[in-house]
C-alpha positions in Angstrom: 15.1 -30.7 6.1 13.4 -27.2 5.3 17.3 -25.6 7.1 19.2 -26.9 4.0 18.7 -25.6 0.9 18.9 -27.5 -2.5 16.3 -29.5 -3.6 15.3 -33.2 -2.5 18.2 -34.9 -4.2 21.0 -32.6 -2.4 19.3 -32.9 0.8 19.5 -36.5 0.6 22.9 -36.4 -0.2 23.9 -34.5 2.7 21.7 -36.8 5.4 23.1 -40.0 3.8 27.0 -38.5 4.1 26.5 -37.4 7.5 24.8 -40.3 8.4 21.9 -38.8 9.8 19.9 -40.9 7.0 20.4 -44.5 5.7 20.6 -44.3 1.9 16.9 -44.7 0.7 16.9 -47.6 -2.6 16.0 -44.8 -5.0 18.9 -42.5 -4.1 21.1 -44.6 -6.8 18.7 -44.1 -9.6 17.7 -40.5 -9.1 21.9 -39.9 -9.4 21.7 -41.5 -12.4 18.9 -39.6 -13.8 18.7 -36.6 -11.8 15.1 -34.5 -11.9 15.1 -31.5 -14.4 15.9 -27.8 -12.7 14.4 -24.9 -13.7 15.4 -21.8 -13.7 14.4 -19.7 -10.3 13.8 -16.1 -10.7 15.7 -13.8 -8.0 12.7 -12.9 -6.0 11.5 -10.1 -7.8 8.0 -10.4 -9.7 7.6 -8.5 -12.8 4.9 -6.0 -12.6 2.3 -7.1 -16.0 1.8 -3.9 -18.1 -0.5 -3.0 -21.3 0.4 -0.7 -23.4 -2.5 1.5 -22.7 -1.9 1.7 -18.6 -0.1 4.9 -18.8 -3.0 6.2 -20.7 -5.0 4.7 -18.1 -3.4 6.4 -15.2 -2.8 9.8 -17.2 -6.8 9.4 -17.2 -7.6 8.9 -13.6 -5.4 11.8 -12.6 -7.7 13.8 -14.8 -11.1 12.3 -13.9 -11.2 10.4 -10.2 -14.4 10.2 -10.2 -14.2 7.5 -12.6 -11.8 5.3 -10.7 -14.8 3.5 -8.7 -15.4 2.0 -11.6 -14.1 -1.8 -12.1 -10.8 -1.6 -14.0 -10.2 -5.3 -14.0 -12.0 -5.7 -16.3 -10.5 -4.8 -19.4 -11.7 -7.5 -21.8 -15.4 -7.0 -21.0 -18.2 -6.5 -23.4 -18.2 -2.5 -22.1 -15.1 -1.2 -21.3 -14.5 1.2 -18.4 -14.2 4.7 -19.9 -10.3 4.4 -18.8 -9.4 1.6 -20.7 -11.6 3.2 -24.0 -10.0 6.4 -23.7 -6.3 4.9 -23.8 -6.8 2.4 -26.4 -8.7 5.7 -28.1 -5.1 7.5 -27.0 -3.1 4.4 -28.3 -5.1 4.1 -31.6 -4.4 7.9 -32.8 -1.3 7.8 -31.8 -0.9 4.5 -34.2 -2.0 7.1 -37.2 0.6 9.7 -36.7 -1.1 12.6 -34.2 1.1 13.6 -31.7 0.3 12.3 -27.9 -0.8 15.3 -26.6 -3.1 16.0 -29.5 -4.7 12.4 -29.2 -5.2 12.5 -25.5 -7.0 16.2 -26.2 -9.1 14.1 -28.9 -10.2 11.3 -26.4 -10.6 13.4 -23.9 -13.0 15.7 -25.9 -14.9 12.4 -27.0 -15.1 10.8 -23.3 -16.6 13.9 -22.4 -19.3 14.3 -25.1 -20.2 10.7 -24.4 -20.9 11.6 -21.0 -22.8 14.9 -22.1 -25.1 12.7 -24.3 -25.7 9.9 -21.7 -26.5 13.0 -19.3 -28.9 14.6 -22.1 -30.1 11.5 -23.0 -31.3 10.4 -19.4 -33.2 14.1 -18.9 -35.1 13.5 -21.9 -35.8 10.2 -20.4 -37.4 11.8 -17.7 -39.2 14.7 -19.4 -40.9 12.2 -21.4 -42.1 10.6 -18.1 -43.3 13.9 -16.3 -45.3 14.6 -20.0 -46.8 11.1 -19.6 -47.4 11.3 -15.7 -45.2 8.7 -14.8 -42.5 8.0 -12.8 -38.9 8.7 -13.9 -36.9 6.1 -14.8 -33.8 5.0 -13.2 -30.6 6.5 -14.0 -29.6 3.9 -16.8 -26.0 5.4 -16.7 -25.9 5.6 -12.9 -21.8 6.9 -11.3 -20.2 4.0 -9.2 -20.5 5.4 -6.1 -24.0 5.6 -5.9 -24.2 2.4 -7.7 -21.9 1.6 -4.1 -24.1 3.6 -1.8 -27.6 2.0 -2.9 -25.9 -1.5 -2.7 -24.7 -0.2 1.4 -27.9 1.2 2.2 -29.9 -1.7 2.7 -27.5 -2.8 5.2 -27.1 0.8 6.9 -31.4 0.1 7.5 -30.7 -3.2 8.9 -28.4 -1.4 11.5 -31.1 0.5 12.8 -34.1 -2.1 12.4 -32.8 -5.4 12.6 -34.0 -6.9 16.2 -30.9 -9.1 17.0 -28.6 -6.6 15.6 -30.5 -4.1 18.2 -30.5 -6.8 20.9 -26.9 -6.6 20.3 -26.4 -2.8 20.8 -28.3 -2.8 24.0 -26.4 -5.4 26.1 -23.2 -3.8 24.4 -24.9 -0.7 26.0 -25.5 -2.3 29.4 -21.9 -3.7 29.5 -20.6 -0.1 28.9 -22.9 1.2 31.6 -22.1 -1.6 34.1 -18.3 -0.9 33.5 -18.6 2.6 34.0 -20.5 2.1 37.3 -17.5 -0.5 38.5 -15.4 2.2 37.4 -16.9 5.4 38.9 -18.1 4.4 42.2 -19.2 1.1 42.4 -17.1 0.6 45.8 -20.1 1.1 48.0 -18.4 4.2 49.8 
């Protein structure tokens, strides 16, 4: 039934009449009180869209280095720096500065955040070196090397896990063997 199109009513209809069906008992009953139809759309999702996204992307043109950092999301405890400098953007805007002048605004303000959290880290670790300990880690640490030190334990495994090396060698030996068979392995 998945060639015809309608929905299980219509289809019914159409085996019964060509009497490729017998009429089924409840066939009487649903034409007296046929199912409710609901509107279809034509195929074509809507994108979803906040207000701030353009802000958003305006942002990421400007600083891609921030864009390995989760954008989902956006109704988190901390906000990405994207989604606080457009609703930043959207709130000025809301009080009568002009775009331009409230992007310069949150943009000035993202980037004196990040000064401080920078400033803030290295007196972290001057503090340490006076006390003779270790530094801290980077409390405020960019998302790709957030991404690399999550990787690297399994970049070491590569190189010292025994069954992934067990692996490598007969992949080795296979590649040998075949280009032995290939080369001469004829017995000229």
């Amino acid at each position: 039934m998945s060639y015809m199109r309608g929905d299980l009513l219509t289809k019914t209809r159409k085996l019964v009449k060509g009497l490729a069906k017998a009429e089924p008992l409840w066939l009487k009953a649903m034409e007296q009180a046929p199912p409710a139809t609901f509107p279809r759309s034509d195929g074509k999702i809507k994108a979803i869209t906040l207000p701030e996204d353009v802000y958003v992307k305006k942002f990421y043109w400007k600083h891609p280095e921030s864009k390995y950092e989760d954008a989902i999301k956006f109704n988190s405890f901390n906000p990405v720096p994207a989604r606080v400098f457009a609703l930043r953007v959207l709130e000025l805007k809301e009080q009568g500065v002009s775009e331009e002048e409230a992007m310069a605004v949150a943009d000035m303000e993202y980037r004196a955040e990040e000064k401080a959290k920078k400033q803030a880290y290295a007196r972290l670790k001057q503090i340490a070196r006076l006390q003779g300990k270790k530094p801290p880690p980077n409390p405020y640490p960019s998302a790709v090397k957030e991404i690399q030190a999550e990787e690297r334990k399994y970049v070491h495994d590569r190189f010292s896990n025994p069954k992934i090396l067990d692996i490598v060698k007969k992949m080795k030996e296979e590649r040998a063997a075949a280009m032995q068979a290939r080369l001469g392995g004829g017995g000229w």
